[in-house]
C-alpha positions as a LaTeX table, in Angstrom:
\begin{tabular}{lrrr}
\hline
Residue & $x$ (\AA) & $y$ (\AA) & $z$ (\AA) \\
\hline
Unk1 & 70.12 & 133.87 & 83.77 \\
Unk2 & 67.67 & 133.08 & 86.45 \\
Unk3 & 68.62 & 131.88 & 89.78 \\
Unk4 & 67.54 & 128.15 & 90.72 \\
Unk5 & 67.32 & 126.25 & 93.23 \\
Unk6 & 68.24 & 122.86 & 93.47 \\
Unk7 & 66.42 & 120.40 & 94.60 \\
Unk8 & 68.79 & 119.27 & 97.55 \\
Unk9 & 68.71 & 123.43 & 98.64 \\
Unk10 & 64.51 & 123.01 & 98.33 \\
Unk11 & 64.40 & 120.64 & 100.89 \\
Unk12 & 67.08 & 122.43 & 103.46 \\
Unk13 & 65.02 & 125.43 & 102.70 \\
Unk14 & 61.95 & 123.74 & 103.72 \\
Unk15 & 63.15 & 121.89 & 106.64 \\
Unk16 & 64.78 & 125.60 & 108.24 \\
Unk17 & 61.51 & 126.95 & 107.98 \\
Unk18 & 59.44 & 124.40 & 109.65 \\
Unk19 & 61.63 & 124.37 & 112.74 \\
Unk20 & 61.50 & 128.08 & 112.45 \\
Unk21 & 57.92 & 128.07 & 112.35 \\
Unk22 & 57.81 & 125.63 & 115.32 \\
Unk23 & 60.20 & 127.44 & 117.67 \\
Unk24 & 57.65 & 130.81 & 117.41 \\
Unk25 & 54.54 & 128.66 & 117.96 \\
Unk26 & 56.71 & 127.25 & 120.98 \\
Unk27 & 57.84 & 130.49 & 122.34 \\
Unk28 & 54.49 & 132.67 & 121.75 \\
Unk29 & 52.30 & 129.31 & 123.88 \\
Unk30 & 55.40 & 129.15 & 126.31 \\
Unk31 & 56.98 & 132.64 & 126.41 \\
Unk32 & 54.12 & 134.63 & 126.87 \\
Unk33 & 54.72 & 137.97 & 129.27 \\
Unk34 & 50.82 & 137.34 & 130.16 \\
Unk35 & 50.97 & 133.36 & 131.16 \\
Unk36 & 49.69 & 132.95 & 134.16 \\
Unk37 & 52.39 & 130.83 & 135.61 \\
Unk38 & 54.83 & 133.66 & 135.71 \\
Unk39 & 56.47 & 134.33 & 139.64 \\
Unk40 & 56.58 & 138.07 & 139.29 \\
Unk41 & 53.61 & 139.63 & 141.43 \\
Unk42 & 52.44 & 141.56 & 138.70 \\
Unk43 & 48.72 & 143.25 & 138.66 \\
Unk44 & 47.99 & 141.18 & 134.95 \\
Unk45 & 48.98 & 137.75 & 136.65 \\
Unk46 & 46.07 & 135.68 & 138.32 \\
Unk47 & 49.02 & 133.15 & 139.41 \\
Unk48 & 49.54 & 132.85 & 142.98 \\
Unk49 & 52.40 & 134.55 & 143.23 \\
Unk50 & 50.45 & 137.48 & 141.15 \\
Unk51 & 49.18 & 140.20 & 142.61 \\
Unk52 & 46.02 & 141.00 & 140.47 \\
Unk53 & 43.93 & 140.49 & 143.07 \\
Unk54 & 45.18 & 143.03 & 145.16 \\
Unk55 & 44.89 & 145.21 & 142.35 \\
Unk56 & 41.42 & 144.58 & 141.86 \\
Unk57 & 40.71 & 144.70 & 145.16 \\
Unk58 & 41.78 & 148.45 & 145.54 \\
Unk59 & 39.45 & 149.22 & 142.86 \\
Unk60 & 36.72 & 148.13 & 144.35 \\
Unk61 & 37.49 & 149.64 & 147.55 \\
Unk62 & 37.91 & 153.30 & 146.20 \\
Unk63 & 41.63 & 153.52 & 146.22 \\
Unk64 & 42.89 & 155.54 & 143.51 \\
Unk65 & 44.93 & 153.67 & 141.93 \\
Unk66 & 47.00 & 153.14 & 138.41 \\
Unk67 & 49.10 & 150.97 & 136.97 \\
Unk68 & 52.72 & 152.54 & 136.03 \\
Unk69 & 53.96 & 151.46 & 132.86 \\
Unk70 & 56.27 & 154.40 & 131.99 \\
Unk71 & 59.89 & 155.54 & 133.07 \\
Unk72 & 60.56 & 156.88 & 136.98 \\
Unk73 & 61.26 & 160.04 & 134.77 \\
Unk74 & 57.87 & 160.84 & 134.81 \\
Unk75 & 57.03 & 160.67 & 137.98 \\
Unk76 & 54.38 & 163.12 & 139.50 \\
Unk77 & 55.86 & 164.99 & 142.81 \\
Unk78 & 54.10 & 166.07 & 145.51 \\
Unk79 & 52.81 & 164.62 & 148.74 \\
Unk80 & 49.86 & 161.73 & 148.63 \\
Unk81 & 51.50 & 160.09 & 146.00 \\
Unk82 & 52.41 & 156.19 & 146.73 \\
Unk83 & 54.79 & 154.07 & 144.63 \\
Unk84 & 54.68 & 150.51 & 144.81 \\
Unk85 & 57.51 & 148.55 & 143.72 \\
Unk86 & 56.53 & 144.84 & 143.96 \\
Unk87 & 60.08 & 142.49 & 143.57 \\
Unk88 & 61.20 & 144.27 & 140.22 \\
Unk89 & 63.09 & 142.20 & 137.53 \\
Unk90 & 64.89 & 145.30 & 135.90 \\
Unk91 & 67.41 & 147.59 & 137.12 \\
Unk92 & 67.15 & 151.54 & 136.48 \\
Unk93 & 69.38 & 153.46 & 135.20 \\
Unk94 & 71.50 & 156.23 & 137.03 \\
Unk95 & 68.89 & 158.87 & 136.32 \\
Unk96 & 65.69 & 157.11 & 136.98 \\
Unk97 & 67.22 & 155.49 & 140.28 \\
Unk98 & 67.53 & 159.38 & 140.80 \\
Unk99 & 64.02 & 160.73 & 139.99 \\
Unk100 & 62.89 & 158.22 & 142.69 \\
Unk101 & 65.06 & 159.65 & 144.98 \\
Unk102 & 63.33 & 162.90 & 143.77 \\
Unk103 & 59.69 & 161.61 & 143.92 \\
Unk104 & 60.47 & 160.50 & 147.90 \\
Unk105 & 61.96 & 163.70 & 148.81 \\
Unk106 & 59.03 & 165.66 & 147.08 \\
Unk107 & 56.70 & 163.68 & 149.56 \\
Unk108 & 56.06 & 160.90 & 147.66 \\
Unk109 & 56.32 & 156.91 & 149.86 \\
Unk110 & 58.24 & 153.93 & 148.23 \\
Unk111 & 56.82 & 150.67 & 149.13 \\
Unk112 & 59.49 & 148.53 & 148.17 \\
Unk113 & 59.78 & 144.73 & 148.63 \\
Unk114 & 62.44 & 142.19 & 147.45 \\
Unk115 & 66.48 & 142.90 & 147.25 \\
Unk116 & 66.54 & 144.49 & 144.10 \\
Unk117 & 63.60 & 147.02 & 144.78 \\
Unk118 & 66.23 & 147.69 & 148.09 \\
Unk119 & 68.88 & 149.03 & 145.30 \\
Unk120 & 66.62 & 151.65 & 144.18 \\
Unk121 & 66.33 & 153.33 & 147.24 \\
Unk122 & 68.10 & 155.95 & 149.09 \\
Unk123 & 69.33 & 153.96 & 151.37 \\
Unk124 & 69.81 & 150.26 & 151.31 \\
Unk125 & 70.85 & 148.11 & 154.10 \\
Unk126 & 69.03 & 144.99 & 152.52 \\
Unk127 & 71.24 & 141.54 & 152.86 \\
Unk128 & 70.15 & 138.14 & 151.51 \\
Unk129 & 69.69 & 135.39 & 153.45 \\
Unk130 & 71.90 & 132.23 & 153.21 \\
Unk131 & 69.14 & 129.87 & 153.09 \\
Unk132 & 67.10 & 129.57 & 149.53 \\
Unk133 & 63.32 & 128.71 & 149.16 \\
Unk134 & 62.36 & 130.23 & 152.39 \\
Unk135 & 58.97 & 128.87 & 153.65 \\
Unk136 & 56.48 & 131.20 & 154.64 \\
Unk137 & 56.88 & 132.40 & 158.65 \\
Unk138 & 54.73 & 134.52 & 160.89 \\
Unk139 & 56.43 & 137.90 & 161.98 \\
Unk140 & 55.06 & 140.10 & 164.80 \\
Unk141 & 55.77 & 143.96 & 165.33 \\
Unk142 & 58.54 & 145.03 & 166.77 \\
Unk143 & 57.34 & 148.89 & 167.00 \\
Unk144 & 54.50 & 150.31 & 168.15 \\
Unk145 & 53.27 & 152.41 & 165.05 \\
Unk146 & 49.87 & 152.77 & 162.96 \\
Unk147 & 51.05 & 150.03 & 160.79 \\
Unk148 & 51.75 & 147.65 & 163.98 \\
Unk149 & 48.43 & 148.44 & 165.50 \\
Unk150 & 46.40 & 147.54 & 162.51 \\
Unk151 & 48.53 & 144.32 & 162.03 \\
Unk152 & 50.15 & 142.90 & 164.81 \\
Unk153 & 51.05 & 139.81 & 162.92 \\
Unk154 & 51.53 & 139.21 & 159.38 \\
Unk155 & 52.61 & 136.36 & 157.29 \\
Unk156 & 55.64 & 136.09 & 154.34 \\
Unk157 & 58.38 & 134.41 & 153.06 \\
Unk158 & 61.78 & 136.53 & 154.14 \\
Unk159 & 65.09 & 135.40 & 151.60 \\
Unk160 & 66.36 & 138.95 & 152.82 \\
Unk161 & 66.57 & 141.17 & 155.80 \\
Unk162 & 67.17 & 144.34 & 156.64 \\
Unk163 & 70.10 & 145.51 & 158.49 \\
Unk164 & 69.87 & 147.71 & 161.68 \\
Unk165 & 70.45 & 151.40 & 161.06 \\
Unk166 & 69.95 & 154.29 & 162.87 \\
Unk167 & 67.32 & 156.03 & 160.44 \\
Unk168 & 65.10 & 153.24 & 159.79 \\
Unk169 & 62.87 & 151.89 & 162.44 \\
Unk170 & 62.46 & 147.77 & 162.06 \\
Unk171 & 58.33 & 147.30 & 162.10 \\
Unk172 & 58.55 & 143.21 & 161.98 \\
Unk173 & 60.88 & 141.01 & 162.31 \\
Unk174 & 62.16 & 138.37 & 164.89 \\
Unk175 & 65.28 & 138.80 & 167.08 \\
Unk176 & 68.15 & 140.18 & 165.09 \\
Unk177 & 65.85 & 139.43 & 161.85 \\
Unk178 & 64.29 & 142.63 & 160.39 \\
Unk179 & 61.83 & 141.94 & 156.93 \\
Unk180 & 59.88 & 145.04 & 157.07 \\
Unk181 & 61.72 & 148.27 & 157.94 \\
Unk182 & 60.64 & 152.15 & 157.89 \\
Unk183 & 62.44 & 155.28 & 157.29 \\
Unk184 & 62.26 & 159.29 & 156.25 \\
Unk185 & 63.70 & 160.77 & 153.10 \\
Unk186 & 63.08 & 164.19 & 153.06 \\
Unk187 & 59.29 & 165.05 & 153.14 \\
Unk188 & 58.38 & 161.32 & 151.86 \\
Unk189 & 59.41 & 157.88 & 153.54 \\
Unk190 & 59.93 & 154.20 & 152.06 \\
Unk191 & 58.55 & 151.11 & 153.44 \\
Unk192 & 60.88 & 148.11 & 152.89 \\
Unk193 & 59.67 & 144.88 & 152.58 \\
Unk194 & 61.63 & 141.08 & 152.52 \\
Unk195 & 59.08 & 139.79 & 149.85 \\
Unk196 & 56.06 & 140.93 & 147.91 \\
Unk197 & 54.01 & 138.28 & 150.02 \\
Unk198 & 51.45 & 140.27 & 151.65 \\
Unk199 & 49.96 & 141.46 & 148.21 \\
Unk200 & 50.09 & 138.57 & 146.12 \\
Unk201 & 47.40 & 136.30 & 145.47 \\
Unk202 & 48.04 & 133.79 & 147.40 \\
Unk203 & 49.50 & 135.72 & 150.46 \\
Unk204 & 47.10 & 138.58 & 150.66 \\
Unk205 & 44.29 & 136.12 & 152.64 \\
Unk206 & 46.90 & 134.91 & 155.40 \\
Unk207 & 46.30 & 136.71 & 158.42 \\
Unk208 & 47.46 & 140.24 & 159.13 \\
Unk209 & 48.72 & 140.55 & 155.93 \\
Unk210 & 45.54 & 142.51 & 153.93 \\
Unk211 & 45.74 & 144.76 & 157.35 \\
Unk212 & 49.02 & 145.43 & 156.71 \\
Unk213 & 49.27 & 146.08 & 153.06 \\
Unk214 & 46.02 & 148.54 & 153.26 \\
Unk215 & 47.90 & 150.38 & 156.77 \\
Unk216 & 51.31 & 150.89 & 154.67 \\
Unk217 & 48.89 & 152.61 & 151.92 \\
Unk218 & 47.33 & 155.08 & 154.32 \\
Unk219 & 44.10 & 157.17 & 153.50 \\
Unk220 & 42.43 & 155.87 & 150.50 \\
Unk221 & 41.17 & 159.78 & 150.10 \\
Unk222 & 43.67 & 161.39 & 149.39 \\
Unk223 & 46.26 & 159.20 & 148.23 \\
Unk224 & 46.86 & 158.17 & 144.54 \\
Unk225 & 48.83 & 154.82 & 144.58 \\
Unk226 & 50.83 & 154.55 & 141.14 \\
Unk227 & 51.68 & 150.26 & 140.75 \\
Unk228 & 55.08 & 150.01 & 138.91 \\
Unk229 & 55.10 & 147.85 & 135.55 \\
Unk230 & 57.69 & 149.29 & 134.04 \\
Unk231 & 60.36 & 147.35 & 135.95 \\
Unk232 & 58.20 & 144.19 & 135.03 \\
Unk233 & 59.13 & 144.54 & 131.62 \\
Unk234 & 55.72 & 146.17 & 130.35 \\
Unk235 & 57.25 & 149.74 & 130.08 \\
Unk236 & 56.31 & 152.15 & 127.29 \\
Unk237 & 58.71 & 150.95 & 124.47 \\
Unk238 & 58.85 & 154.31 & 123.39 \\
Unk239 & 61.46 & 155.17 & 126.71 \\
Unk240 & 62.53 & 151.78 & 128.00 \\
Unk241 & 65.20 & 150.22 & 126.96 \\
Unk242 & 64.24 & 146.48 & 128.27 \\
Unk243 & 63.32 & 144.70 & 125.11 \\
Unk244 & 60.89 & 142.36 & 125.59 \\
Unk245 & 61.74 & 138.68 & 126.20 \\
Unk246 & 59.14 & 137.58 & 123.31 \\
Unk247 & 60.89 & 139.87 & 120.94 \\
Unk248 & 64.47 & 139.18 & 122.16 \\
Unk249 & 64.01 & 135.93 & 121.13 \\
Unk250 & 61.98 & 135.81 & 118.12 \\
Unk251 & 64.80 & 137.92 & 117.03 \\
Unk252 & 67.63 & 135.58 & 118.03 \\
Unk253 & 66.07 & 133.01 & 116.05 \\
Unk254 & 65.51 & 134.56 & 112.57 \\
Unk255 & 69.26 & 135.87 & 112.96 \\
Unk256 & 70.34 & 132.63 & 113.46 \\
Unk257 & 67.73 & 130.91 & 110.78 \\
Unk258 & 69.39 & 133.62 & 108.09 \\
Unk259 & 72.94 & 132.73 & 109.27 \\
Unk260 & 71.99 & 128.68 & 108.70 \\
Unk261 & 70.69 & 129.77 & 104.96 \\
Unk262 & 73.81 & 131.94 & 104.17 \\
Unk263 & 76.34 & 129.65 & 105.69 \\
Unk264 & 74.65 & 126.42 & 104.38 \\
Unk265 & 74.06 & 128.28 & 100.49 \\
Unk266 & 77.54 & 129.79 & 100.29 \\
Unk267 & 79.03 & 126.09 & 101.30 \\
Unk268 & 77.07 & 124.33 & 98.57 \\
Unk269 & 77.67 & 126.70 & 96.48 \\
Unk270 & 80.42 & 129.18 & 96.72 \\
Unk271 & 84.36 & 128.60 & 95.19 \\
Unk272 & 85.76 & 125.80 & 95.29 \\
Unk273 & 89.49 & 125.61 & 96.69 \\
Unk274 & 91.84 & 122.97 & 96.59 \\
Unk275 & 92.96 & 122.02 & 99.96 \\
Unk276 & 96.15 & 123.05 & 101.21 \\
Unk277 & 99.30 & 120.41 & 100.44 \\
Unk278 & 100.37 & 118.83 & 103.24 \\
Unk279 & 103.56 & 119.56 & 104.73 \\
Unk280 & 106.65 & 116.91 & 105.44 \\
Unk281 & 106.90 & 118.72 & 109.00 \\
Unk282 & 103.50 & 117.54 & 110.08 \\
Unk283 & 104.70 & 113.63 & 110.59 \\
Unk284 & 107.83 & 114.66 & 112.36 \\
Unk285 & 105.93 & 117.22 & 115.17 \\
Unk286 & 103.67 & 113.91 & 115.43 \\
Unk287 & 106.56 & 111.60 & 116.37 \\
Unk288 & 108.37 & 114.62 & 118.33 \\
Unk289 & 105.19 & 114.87 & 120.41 \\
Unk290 & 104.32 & 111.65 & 120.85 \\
Unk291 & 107.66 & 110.31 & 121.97 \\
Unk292 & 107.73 & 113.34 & 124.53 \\
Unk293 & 104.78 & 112.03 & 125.59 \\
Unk294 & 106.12 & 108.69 & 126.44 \\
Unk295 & 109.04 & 109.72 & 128.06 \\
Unk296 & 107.19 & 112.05 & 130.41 \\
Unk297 & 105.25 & 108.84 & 131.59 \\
Unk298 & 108.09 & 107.08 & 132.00 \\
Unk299 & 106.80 & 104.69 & 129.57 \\
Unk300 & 109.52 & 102.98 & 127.41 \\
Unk301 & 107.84 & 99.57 & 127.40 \\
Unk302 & 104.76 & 100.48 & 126.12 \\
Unk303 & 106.99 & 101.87 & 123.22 \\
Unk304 & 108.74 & 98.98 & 123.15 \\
Unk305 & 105.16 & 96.78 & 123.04 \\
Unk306 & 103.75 & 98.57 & 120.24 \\
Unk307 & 107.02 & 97.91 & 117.96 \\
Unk308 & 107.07 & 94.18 & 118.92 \\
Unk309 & 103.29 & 93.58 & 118.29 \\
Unk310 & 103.66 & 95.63 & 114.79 \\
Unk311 & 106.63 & 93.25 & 114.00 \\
Unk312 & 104.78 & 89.90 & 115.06 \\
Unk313 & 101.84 & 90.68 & 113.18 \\
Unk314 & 103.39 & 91.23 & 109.83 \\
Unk315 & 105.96 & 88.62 & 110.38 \\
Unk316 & 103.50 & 86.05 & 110.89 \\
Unk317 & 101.50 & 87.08 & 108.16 \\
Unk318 & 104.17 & 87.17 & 105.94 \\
Unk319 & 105.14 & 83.24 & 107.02 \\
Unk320 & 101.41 & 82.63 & 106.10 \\
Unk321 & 101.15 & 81.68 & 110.48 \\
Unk322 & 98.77 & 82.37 & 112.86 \\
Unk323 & 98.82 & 85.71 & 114.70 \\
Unk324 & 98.99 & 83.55 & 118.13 \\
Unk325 & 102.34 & 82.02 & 116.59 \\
Unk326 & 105.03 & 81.73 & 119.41 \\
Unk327 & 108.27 & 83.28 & 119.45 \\
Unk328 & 109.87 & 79.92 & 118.93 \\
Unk329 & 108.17 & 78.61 & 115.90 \\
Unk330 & 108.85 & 81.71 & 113.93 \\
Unk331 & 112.47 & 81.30 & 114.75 \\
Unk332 & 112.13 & 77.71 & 113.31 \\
Unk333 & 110.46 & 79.34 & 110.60 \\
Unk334 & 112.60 & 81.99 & 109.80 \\
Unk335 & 115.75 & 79.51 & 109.44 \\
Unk336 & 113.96 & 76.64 & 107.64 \\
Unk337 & 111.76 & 78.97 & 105.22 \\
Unk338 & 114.57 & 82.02 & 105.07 \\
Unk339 & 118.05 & 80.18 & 105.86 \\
Unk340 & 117.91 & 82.75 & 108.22 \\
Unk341 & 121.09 & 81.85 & 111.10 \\
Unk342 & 120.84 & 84.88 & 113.72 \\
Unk343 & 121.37 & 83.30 & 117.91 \\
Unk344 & 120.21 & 86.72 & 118.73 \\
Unk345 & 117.06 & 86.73 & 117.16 \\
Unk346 & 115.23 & 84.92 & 119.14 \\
Unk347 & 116.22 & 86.45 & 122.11 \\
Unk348 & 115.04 & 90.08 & 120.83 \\
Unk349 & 112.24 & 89.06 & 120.68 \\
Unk350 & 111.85 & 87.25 & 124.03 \\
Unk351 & 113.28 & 91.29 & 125.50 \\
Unk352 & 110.94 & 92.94 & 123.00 \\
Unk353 & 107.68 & 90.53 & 124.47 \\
Unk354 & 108.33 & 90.89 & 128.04 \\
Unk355 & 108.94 & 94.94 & 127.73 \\
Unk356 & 105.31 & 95.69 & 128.95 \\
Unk357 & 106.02 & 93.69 & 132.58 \\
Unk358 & 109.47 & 96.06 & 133.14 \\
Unk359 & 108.24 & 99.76 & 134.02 \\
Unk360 & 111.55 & 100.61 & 135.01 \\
Unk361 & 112.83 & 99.72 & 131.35 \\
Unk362 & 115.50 & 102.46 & 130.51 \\
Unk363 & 115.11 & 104.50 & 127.29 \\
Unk364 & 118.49 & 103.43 & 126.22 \\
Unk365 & 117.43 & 99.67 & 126.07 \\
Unk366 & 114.37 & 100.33 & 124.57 \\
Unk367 & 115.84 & 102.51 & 121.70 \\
Unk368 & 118.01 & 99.62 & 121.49 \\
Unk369 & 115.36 & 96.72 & 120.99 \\
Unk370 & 113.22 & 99.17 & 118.28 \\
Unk371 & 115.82 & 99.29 & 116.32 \\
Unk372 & 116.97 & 95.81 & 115.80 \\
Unk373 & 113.11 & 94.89 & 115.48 \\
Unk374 & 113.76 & 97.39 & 112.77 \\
Unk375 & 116.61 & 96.00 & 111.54 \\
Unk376 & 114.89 & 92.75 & 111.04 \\
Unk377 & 111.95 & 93.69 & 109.48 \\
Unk378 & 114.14 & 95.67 & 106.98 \\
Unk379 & 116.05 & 92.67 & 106.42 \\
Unk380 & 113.20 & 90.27 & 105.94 \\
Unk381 & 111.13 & 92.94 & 104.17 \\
Unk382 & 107.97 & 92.60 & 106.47 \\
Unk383 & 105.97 & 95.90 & 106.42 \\
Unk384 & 104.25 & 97.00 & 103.29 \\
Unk385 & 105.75 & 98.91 & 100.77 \\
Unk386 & 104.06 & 103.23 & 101.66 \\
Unk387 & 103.52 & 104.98 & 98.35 \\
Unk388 & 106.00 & 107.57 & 97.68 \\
Unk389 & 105.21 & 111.11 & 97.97 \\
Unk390 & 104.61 & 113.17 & 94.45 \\
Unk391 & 107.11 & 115.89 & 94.54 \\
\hline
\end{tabular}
């Protein structure tokens, strides 16, 4: 027999796949790794916080230079060989972290800038600083080195610093305030940075800071700088295991799309069960829990109040009064309509009314003025008649 679909299943089916079809439209014009509006100082970003001109601008100067889109793994060794790791968004693993180490000790130089780039190194002495959104500051050398002399000032935004060791010499900084520090590992160095400011777009005109970034590099020669990618989530996909963000999603949306269908399908259209009976239990654990619940507030009026207003209402309704009706006229009525002849009654009820004004009512007198409310509505036959249970 072939399978059908309803109409009522046509139009779910239809409406899931629109707003599937929307939310990849939405995420290919607003998750796009090559938008332009993206912080990370990536060489394929014009933003400026991007660092394509840089990039560019190394080209055209004669610099070798590459962009490195597969794993530390594969890292060439030898001296002249320049790594630039520009505020990374992943984290390596174990053994790439370790074929850095490998690449510096070969000869290679690390310039690092940003916290997590500071985790990749050797060493790392790289704290963050208290105070977010840091505003672009002028630094000025603190050392008297090749870098210094080509750049005695230069211009970037610091949200870390780098701690004072004895191995690493502090280039700039202020006072107790290092953001670009120096050190030897092995026959190579790294070349720490606070924040990828001096090459980005917007930070490489500022002054000092294109002296700078072009000093750090060195000869243009004999060095080949190698521009790391691959931590910017455009790594080979044949050895990385960052998925792209694109694809993560997409992904996470077709799962859940298929687990809407099959959940929404199998509910229209799976067995049918007959609920579970109830059990006689479940009405006691109610009344259990909530008269613990009054007693741990202390409240035996309000108890008290809800029984009396329960009783007027019905008993008024059952005289055919008005809900308003005062405690004396439905006395009068009672023993004209009823030949009703209780002196107590009315005075119950006078107790029962004024319950809410006594917070220090003791459960012992209001156990005592439920039940004869109880009592009396049994006797005058007040509440309506619950349907029995089927057994």
């Amino acid at each position: 027999m072939p399978f059908e679909l309803s109409r009522g299943d046509r139009r779910v089916l239809l409406i899931t796949s629109l707003a599937f079809v929307g939310l990849v439209a939405c995420s290919l014009l607003l998750g796009s790794p090559g938008s332009n509006s993206t912080p990370v100082p990536t060489t394929y970003s014009s933003a400026s916080q991007g660092a394509k001109a840089a990039y560019l601008l190394l080209q055209d100067s004669g610099y070798r230079v590459a962009r490195w889109e597969n794993s530390p793994l594969r890292l060439p060794t030898g001296t002249d060989k320049i790594l630039i790791l520009a505020e990374p968004t992943g984290f390596p693993t174990e053994a790439e972290r370790s074929a850095i180490d490998t690449f510096i000790l070969g000869g290679g130089r690390v310039i690092a800038s940003g916290l997590l780039a500071a985790m990749m190194l050797p060493q790392n002495a790289a704290t963050s600083e208290p105070i977010e959104g840091v505003p672009w500051q002028t630094y000025r050398a603190l050392t008297l080195t090749a870098i210094t002399r080509a750049a005695p000032v230069i211009t970037l935004s610091a949200p870390a610093r780098w701690t004072p060791t004895s191995s690493a010499t502090a280039l700039y900084g202020e006072q107790a305030k290092t953001v670009v520090a120096r050190y030897p590992f092995g026959a190579g160095d790294v070349i720490w940075w606070a924040s990828a400011t001096p090459l980005t777009n917007a930070g490489l005109k500022e002054p000092g800071n294109l002296e700078f970034f072009l000093a750090c590099l060195g000869k243009k020669e004999s060095s080949l700088i190698l521009w790391d990618e691959y931590f910017h989530g455009y790594g080979n996909t044949q050895e990385t295991s960052q998925e792209s963000p694109l694809l993560g999603s997409t992904l996470a949306q077709v799962v859940a799309l298929a687990t809407a269908i099959v959940l929404t399908f199998s509910r229209r259209s799976g067995p049918v069960r007959p609920p579970p009976p109830a059990t006689r239990l479940s009405p006691l654990e109610f009344v259990e829990t909530l008269g613990g619940l009054y007693e741990h507030a202390h409240a035996s009026g309000i108890a008290v109040d809800i029984s009396y207003q329960r009783f007027h209402y019905w008993l008024s309704k059952r005289l055919g009064m008005s809900a308003m009706a005062s405690i004396n006229d439905l006395n009068t009525a009672v023993e004209e309509r009823w030949n009703f002849r209780d002196a107590n009654f009315a005075a119950t009820l006078q107790q029962a009314a004024q319950a809410r004004y006594h917070s220090d009512l003791s459960p012992n007198d209001a156990l005592r003025l439920v039940r004869s409310l109880h009592n009396y509505a049994e006797q005058f036959n007040v509440f309506p008649t619950p349907l029995k249970e089927k057994r």
